[in-house]
N, C-alpha and C positions, 0 to 999 in steps of 0.2 A: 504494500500500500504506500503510497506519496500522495502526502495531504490528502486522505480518501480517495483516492482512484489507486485502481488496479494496473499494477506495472508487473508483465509477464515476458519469457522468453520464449522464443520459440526455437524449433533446431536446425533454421539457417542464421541462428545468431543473429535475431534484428529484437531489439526491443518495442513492445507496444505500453501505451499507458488510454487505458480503454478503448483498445485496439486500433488507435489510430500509430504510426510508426512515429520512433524517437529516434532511432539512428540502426544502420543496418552493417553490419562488419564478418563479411564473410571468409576474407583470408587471414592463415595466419592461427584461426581457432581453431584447436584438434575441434572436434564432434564428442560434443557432450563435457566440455571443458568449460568450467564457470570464465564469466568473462571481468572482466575488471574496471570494473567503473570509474575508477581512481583515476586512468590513464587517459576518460575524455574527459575531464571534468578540469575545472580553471584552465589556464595559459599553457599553450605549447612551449616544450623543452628551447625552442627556439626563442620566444620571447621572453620566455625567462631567463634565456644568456644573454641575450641584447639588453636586457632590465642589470643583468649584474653588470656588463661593460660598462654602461652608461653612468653605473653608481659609481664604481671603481674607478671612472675618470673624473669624477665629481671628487672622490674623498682625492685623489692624486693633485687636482689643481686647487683644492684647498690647502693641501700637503705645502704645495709651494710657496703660494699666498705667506704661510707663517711663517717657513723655512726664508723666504727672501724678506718678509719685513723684520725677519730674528736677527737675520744678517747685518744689515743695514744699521740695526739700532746698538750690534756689538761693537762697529766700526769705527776706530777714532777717527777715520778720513769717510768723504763722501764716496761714493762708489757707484763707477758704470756700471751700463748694461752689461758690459762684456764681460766686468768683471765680477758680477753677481752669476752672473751664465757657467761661467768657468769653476768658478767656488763651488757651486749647488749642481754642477751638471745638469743644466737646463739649456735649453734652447733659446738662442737670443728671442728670435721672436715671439714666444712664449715669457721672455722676462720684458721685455717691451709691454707687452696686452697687461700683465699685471701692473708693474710698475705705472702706468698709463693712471689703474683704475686707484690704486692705492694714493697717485697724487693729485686724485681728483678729488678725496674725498679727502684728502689731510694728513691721510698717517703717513707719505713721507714727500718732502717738498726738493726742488733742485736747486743747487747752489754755484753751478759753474756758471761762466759767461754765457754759455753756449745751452743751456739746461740739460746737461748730459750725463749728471754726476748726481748723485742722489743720499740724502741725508735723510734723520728719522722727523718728522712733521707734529705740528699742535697736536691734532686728533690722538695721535698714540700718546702724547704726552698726558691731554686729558684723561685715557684708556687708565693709565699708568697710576693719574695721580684720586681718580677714583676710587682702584684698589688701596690704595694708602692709605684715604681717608674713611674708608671701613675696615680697615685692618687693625684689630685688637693691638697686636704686639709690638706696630708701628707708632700708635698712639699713647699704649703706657711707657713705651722708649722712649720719646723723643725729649719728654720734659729732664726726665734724667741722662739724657745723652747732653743735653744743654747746660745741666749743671754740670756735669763732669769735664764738660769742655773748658766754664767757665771756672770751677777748682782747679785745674790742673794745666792752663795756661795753652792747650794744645788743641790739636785737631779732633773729633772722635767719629768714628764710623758704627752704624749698625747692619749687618750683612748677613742675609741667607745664604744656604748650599742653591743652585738650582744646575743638576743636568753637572755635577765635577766639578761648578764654575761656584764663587764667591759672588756673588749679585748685591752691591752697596745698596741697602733700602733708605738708607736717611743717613745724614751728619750734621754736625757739629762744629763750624769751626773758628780755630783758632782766629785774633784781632790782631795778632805776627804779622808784621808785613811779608815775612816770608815764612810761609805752611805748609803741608801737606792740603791738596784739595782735588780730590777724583770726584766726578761724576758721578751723584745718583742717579742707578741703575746701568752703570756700568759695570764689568765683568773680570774675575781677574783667576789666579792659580789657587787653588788651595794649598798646595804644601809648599810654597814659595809667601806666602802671608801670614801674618798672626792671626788673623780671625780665621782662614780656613785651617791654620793648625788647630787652634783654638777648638772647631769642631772636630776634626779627625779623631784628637786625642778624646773625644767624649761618645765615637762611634765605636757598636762595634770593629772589632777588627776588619771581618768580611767587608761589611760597608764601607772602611775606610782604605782597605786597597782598593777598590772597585772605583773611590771617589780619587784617586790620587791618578789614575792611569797606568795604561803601561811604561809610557815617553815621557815624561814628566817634562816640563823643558827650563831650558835653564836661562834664569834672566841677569842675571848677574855670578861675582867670582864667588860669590859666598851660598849661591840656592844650592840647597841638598836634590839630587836627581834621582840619585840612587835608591829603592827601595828600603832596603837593612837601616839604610842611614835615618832616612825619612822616620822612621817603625820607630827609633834608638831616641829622635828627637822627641815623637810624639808619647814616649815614656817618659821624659822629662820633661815632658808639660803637663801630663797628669802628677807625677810625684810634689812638680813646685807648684802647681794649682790655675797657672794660666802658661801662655804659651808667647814666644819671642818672635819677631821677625827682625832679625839682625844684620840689616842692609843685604836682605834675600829675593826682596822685588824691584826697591832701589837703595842703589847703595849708598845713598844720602842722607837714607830716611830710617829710622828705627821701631819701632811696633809691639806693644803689648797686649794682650788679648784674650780672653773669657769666654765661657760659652754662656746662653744664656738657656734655661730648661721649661717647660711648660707642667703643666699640673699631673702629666705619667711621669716626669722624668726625664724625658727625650729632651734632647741638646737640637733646637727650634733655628738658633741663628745664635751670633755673636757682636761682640762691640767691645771696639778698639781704642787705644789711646793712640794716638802718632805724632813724631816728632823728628826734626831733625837731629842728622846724627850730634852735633855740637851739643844739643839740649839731654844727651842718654848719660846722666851723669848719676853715678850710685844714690848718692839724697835725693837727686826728684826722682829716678825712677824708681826708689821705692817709697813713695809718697804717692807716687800715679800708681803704680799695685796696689796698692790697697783703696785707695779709691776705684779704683777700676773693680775690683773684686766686690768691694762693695754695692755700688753701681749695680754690677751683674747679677747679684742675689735680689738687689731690689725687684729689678725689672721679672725674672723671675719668680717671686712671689705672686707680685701684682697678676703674674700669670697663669697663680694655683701649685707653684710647685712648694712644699714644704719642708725641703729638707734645708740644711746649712752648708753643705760641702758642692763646690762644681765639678768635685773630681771625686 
């Protein structure tokens, strides 16, 4: 029965439903072999693969969308087509059609004479500072990343892991005519920095080789590259309680750093002091340690974690 009428078969394999015919399928059926209704019912095998292509080129040129505006916004210089194309292994004129739409609508704008070269735009900047201004841990940070700047005479950074990279969320800075001052939301090494040591030593092991790489690269005569070494440092950042950056991203510039933990316990992001190497002097910097350490218990609380120790 279907919906009260009678749906029969007969033995040239044609369906009736109150004996008028619904489809007739004479090859192919041994005799007296049930037939399978499954097989006419919704969309042929065909348009179901054209339905999967079509999505799979959908998620593929969204793919790049992110991939070429991720690019763009890591980049301390503007960047051509050719040279997004080449980076991302894309097709130029595939990076043309997007680039086109993304600087139509804001998220990135061009900066050469020629408008050939391309930078990250307002729109992703609003995108960016949106998330900031709903983000919990950005908002109980900052007021104490401002005093710490303004106790301890210096710069101060607060930074996530994202993707192996150190991702500056906010700072702090120093009133020095000459400071430390990076780019929020720019991207940097973790085991080449105090704040990604900072984290590493508060990850598991597995997670923090996994976050350090295979190629670690080296920015200066003082970055550790080598694994063992890296492993050896990041033990003596948990035994002394924060972690060093010892003219290991620039060699000008010196760095202390903390993890900061959420209400499991998990190590969430970190925040730094920096300073030039002139100012790394035993009295202030252990003056900026302990404010620093202070600092990073606060902000931690405020975030539900209850313990006293960051190590």
């Amino acid at each position: 029965m279907t919906g009260g009428k009678m749906l029969t078969i007969c033995k040239s394999s044609a369906a009736f439903i109150d004996n008028r015919p619904v489809f007739s399928y004479n090859k192919g059926v041994p005799d007296g072999s049930p037939i399978n209704f499954a097989a006419y019912s919704g969309t042929s095998p065909h348009i179901r693969n054209k339905k999967r292509k079509a999505e799979k080129r959908v998620n593929n040129s969204a793919k790049r969308v992110l991939d070429i505006l991720g690019l763009i916004a890591s980049s301390e210089t503007p960047l051509t087509a050719s040279e997004i194309g080449k980076e991302l292994s894309i097709p130029k004129s595939s990076v043309f059609d997007i680039v086109n739409i993304l600087s139509e609508r804001g998220y990135i704008t061009t900066v050469s004479p020629y408008g050939k070269a391309y930078r990250i735009g307002i729109s992703a900047y609003r995108t960016g500072m949106a998330f900031i201004r709903r983000d919990g841990l950005f908002n109980s940070a900052h007021p104490i990343l401002r005093n710490l700047s303004d106790a301890t005479g210096e710069t101060c950074y607060l930074a996530v892991e994202a993707d192996g990279k150190i991702v500056y969320l906010d700072k702090a800075e120093s009133s020095a005519p000459i400071r430390s001052s990076l780019n929020v939301g720019s991207q940097n090494g973790m085991h080449c920095t105090g704040l990604g040591k900072a984290l590493l030593a508060a990850y598991p092991e597995e997670r923090a080789i996994a976050a350090i790489g295979k190629n670690p690269e080296r920015h200066t005569e003082n970055t550790l590259c080598d694994l063992p070494s890296i492993m050896v440092e990041l033990e003596k950042t948990r035994e002394r309680g924060y972690a060093i950056d010892n003219g290991e991203d620039n060699k000008f510039l010196r760095c202390v750093a903390a993890p900061v933990r959420d209400a499991d316990g998990n190590a969430v992001a970190a925040i730094s002091v920096t300073m030039l190497e002139s100012n790394f002097r035993r009295e202030h910097v252990t003056d900026v340690i302990r404010k620093l350490t202070e600092a990073a218990l606060a902000i931690s609380h405020i975030n539900g974690y209850i313990g006293n120790n960051l190590y």
